[in-house]
N, C-alpha and C positions, 0 to 999 in steps of 0.2 A: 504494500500500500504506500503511496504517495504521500507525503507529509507536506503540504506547500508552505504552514504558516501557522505556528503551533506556539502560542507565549505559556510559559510555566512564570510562574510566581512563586519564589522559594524565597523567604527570608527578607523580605521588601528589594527582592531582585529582581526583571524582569531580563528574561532569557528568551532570544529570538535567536533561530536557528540560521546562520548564514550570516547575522548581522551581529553587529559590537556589544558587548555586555554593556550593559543600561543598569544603572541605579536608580527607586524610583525615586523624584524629586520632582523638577519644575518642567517647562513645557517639556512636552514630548515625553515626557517620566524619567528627565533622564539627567542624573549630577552634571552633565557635559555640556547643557545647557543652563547653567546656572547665572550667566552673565548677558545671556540674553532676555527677551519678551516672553510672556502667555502669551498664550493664544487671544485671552483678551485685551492684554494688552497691545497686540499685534494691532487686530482687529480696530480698535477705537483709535491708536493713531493711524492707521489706515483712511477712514471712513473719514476723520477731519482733514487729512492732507487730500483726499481726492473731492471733499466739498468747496475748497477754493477754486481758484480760475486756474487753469495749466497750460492751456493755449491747445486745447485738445478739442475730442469731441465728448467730452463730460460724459464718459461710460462709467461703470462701475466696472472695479479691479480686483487683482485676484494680489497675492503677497505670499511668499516665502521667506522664511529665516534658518538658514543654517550654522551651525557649527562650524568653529574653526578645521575642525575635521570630516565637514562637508554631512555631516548628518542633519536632516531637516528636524528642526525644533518647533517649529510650528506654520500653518497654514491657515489662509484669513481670506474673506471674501466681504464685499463693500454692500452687497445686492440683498435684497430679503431672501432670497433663494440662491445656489450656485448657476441655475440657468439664467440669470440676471447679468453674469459677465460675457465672454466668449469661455469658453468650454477651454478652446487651448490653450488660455494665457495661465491653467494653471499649470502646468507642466514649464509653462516658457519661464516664469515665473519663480522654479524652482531652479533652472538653468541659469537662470540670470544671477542669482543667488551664488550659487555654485561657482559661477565666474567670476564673480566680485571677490570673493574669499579664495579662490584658488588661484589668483594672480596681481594676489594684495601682498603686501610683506608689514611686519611692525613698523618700516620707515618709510612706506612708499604705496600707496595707494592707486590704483586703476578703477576703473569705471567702466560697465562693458559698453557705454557709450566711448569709453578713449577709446576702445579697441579697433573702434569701426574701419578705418580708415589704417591700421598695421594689417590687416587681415587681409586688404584684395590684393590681386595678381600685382605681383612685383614690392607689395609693402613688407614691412621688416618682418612681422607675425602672421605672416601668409602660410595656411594651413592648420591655423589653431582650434577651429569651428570640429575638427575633425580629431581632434587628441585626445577627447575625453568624451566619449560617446555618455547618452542619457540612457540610460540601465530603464529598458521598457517594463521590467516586472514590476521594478518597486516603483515604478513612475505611476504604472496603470492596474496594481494591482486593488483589491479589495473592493467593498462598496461603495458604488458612488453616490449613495447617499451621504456618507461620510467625509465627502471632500470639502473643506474647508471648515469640518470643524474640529473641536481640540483631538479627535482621535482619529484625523486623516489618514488613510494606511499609510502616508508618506512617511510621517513622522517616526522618527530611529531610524529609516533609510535613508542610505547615500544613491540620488536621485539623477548625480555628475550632468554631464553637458558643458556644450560651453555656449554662451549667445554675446554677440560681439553689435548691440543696439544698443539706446537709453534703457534705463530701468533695473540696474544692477549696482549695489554697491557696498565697500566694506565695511565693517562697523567696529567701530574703536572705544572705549569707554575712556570718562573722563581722564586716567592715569594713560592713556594712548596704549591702552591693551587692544591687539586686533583680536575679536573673539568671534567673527565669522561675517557671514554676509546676509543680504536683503536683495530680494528681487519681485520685482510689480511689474505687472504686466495688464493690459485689458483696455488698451487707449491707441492713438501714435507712441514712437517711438521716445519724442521727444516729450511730449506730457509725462507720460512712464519714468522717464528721468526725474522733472520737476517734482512728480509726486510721491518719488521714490527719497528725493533728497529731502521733502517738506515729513515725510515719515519717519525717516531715521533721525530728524532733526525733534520731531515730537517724543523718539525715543529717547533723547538723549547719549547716541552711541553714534557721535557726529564728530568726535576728538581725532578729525585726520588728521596726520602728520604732516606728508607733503606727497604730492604728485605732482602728472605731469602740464597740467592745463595753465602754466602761464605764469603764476604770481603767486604768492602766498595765500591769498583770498579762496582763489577759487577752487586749488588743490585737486579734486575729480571732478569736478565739475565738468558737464558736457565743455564741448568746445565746436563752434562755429567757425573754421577757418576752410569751409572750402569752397569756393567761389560761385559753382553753380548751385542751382535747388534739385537737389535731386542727385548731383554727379554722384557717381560711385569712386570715390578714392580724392586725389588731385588735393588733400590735405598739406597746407604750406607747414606746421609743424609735425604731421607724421598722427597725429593723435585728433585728427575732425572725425565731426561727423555730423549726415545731411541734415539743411534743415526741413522741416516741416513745417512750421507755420511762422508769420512775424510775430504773434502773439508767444508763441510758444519759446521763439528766440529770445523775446523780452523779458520775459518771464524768470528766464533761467541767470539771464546778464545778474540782474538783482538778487540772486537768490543769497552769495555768500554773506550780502548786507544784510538779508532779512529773516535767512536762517541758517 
């Protein structure tokens, strides 16, 4: 017989067959999320950061938070219902997550909005979208009744991917511990950023160090440097990426002042 997915509880352990030994504690039940969000806490800065303006089409989103060791800690949806977002932004979501924290370091911070613009044909990180595939069991396993809420099947799994858009990014506590990543998804590309930065800023795990976007301000902050709307690459520092809307550009220029 088949055993796909079997938790034992021994001793306030939780034992997943395939997956990392889990202490139960905080989201996801697990001591290795102990420096990140609940799920409600997820959730409510989610829902305020995606009620302002973002230069989007004011959809409702979906949000991951992973571990520094790329386990999902928790999953959050903005909508009364999961069919209230796009269906796929939770998985992109997870990815994006997964990319923030898998190519952050304690001193240096990426955005999978930097990446955009190192990834095409001829740019310095061209072939990365391709390095860390997303693991379809634990991506799509379990009920989907239970997507997005505190006991998402995601949650304790490593869900990998890499996504090289707005809406990814790492998350640092106030002493600049990086303790894993954040990814939103369910808009443009570029809202997904805005709302992605306006959420980690509501969590308080906005202590970046420094990257590559320009100044000290802006540290991952998307970056607007490529000349058409729309071009694919053509980044005068190496780290663009396209815009989507005026609103959506403006939006973001402000952001380090406003959060």
């Amino acid at each position: 017989m088949k055993l796909t997915k079997l938790g034992l509880s021994l001793a306030g352990v939780l034992l997943i067959p395939g997956s990392t030994l889990l202490a139960q504690g905080n989201s996801g039940g697990s001591a290795a999320c102990q420096d990140l969000p609940t799920h409600a806490q997820l959730k409510a800065a989610l829902k305020s950061a995606r009620g302002q303006a973002n230069g989007g089409f004011n959809l409702d989103m979906w949000a991951t938070v992973v571990n520094r060791d790329g386990a999902v800690c928790a999953v959050a949806f903005t909508g009364n219902d999961r069919g209230d977002q796009w269906p796929g932004s939770r998985v992109i979501s997870a990815q994006k997550a997964n990319a923030a924290n898998a190519f952050s370091l304690p001193k240096l911070a990426l955005s999978t909005a930097n990446l955009y613009s190192a990834v095409q044909p001829g740019g310095s990180l061209f072939g990365l979208p391709h390095t860390n595939p997303v693991n379809t069991t634990n991506a799509y396993a379990g009920d989907a009744a239970k997507y997005g809420q505190p006991d998402d099947p995601m949650v304790g799994e490593r869900v990998g991917g890499v996504n090289v858009f707005g809406g990814g990014l790492a998350l640092y506590t106030a002493s600049r511990k990086l303790v894993g990543g954040l990814g939103v998804s369910g808009d443009s590309s570029c809202a997904d950023h805005n709302i992605a930065w306006r959420t980690r800023n509501n969590l308080a795990l906005d202590y970046v160090p420094a990257g590559v976007s320009g100044d000290t301000d802006r540290k991952d902050n998307i970056v607007y440097d490529i000349s058409t709307l729309g071009a694919n690459g053509g980044s005068a520092g190496g780290w663009g990426h396209p815009r989507c809307s005026s609103a959506a550009t403006a939006i973001a220029s402000g952001l380090p002042s406003t959060h």
